[in-house]
N, C-alpha and C positions, 0 to 999 in steps of 0.2 A: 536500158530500162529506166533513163533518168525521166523524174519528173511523174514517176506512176503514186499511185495512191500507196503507202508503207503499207496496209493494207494485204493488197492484192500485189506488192513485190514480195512478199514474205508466202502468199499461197505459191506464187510464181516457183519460189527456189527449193520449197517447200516439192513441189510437180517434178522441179529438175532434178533432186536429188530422190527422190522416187524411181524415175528410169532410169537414172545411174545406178543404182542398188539394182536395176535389173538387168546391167548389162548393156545399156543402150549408152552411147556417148555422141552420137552424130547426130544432131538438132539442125534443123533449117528455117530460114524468113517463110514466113506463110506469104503464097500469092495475095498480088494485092486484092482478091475476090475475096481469098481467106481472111485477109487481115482487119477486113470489115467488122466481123464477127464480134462481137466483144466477149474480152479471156478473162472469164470470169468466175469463179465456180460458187456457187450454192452452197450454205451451210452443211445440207445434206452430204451435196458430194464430195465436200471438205475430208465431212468424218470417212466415210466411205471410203477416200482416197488413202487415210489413215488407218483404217482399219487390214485394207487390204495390204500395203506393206507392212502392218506387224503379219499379217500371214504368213504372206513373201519371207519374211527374215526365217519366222520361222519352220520354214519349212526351205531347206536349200534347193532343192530340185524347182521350184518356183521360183526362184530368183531370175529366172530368163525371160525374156517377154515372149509373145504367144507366136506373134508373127516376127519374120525377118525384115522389117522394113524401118526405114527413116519415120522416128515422129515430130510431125512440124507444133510448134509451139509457138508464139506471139512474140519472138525477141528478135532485138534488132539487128545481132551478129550469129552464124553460126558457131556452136559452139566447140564445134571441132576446129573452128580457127582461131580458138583462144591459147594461149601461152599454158604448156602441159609440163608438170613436175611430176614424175615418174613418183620419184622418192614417197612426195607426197600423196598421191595416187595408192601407194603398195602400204603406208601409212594407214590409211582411209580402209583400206580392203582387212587391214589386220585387225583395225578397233570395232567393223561390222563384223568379223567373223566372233570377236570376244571369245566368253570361255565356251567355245561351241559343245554342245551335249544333242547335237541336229540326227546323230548316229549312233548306235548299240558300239562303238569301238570308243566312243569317251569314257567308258568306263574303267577300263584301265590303264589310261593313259596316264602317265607322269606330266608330261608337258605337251602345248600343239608345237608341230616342227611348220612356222609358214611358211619359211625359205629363205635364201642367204645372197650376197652379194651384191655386183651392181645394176643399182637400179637402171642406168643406160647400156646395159650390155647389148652386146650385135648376138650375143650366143647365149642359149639357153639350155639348161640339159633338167632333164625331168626324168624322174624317178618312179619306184612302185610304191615304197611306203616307208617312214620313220622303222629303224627297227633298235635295238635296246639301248644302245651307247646314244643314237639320235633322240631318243626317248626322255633319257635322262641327261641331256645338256641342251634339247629344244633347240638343235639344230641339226642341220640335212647333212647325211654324208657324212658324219665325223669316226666310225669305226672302220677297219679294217675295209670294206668295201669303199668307205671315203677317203681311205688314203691310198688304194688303188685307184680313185676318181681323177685323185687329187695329179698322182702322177699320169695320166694319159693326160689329163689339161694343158702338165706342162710340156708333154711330148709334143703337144698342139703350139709351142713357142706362146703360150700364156698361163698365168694365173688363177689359183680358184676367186680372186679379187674383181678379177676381169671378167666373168662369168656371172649366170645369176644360177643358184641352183636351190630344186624345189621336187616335192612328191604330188604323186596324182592325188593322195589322201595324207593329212594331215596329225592326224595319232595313228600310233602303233597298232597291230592287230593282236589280239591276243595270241600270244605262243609264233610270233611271223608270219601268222597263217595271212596266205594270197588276201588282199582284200574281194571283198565280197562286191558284186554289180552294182546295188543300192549305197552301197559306201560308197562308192567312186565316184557315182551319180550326184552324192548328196554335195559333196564333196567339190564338184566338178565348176558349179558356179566363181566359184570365187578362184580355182585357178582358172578360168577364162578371162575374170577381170586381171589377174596378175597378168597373164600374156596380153591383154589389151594396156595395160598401163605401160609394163616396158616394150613391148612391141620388136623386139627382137628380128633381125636377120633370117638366123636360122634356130630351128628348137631339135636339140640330139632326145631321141625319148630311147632311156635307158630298158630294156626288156620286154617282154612281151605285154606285158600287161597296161606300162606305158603306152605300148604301141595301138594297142585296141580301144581303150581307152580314147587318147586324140582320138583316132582314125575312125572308130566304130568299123572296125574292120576284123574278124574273127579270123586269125591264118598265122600260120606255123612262122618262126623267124626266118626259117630260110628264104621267104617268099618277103618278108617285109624289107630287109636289107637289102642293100646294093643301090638305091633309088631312092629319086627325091620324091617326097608330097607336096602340094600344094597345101596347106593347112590357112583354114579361118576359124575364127573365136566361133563356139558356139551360142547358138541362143535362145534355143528351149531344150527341154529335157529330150526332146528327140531325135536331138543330136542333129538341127538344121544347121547350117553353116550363115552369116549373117553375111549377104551380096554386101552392102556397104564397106565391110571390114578388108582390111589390108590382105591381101598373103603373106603366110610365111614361109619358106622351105623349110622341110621336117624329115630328117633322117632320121633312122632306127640303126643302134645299137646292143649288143649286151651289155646287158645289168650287171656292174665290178662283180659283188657278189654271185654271180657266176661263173666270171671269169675268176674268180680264188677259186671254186669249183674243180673247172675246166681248164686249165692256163692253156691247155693247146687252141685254146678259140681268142687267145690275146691277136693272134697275127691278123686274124678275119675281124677283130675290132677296130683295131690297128687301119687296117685299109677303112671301113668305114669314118674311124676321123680324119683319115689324108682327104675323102670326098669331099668332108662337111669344110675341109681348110684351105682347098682349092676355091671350094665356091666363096669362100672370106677371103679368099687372098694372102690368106697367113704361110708362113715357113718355119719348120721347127727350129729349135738350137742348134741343129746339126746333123749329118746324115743317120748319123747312128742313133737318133732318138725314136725312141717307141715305149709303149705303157711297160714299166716294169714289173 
């Protein structure tokens, strides 16, 4: 973009970081029929373009763009072949989400829980929701159900270090109650840009609610386990899948906190991370390793 008017580089990045905030990161050179055009926008459409991302922000369920398709824009490289910093990406996505109040569940929240770990992890595991101990230390997984996480991770011959780990919603429900459809929804944007920034291998979604969630799939656990998905980033509230966007493989397991519940359902978890560790290639510490 060297050599444009400061101008119209400023509406320019000013446009990019508008579809970014919506979910879109794959840009392309406009045909050269396209690139005739001149990229320019009218005061009018300036404000316009401003007015409708404060919308966007505030309201999270419009955070996706409408259609599933590439938007071509006036630049010279695409931008999906620019040089990607995760860190900085999950950075970006936390200081947009700010002190969100987008939901009837900020109300009683202590802290937002965004999520933990590394930002290049191959494995990701996703959750149902913050609950009291993750509430008040604003981080994922740290009570009793995260220290049964914590051990099946390492059963897996890794680290919770090595791992990224994150909730489909972001504060607490009142009293642990299920999050509710419109939470999840609202909610949902910004963990779609998280699995777009780290881009992970594979995603474990802890419970059912995890699972329906991703999948938009309504069905009992016993039918979700045993099997890979195909998963892609969404990118509107109607749960379309965006053709550009990578796959990811997406097993379903139980949520630790059920398994403290249930411990007779450790073994059938158990085999679900031996699947997710075959297809990584990973081996545990030892034969006798399993979540304890």
């Amino acid at each position: 973009m060297a050599g444009l008017d400061p101008k119209l580089r400023e509406q320019l990045a000013a446009r990019v970081q508008y579809y970014r905030d919506m979910g879109i990161y794959d840009f392309y050179r406009r045909s050269p029929e396209a690139a005739q055009v001149q990229v320019e926008m009218t005061e009018e459409e300036a404000n316009l373009c401003s007015a409708r991302q404060t919308e966007l922000c505030a309201d999270g369920a419009g955070l996706f763009a409408s259609e599933a398709t590439a938007v071509t824009i006036g630049v010279d490289e695409p931008l999906s072949d620019m040089p990607r910093d995760p860190a900085t990406d999950l950075r970006t996505i936390r200081e947009d989400l700010g002190d969100c109040t987008r939901c009837r569940v900020h109300s009683g929240r202590k802290h937002i829980v965004f999520g933990m770990g590394n930002p290049h992890a191959e494995l990701r595991f996703i959750g149902e929701a913050p609950g009291a101990d993750e509430d008040l230390q604003g981080l994922p997984f740290v009570g009793r159900a995260g220290q049964l996480l914590t051990n099946m991770i390492g059963a897996m011959g890794l680290r919770r270090e090595d791992v990224y780990i994150t909730n489909i919603i972001k504060c607490r429900p009142p009293g642990n109650r299920t999050p509710e459809r419109d939470e999840c929804q609202t909610c949902s944007p910004y963990l779609m840009r998280q699995i777009a920034a780290i881009r992970p291998k594979v995603i474990v979604a802890l419970g059912a609610v995890a699972a329906k969630t991703l999948l938009a799939i309504n069905a009992p656990m016993a039918e979700f386990r045993g099997r890979w998905y195909e998963f892609r980033v969404r990118v509107d509230g109607q749960g379309r899948p965006d053709p550009a966007a990578p796959t990811v493989r997406l097993a379903v397991t139980y949520h630790p906190a059920f398994l403290l519940r249930d411990p007779r359902q450790k073994k059938e978890a158990w085999k679900d991370l031996q699947m997710v560790m075959k297809e990584l290639g990973l081996k545990p510490p030892d034969k006798s390793s399993s979540p304890a």
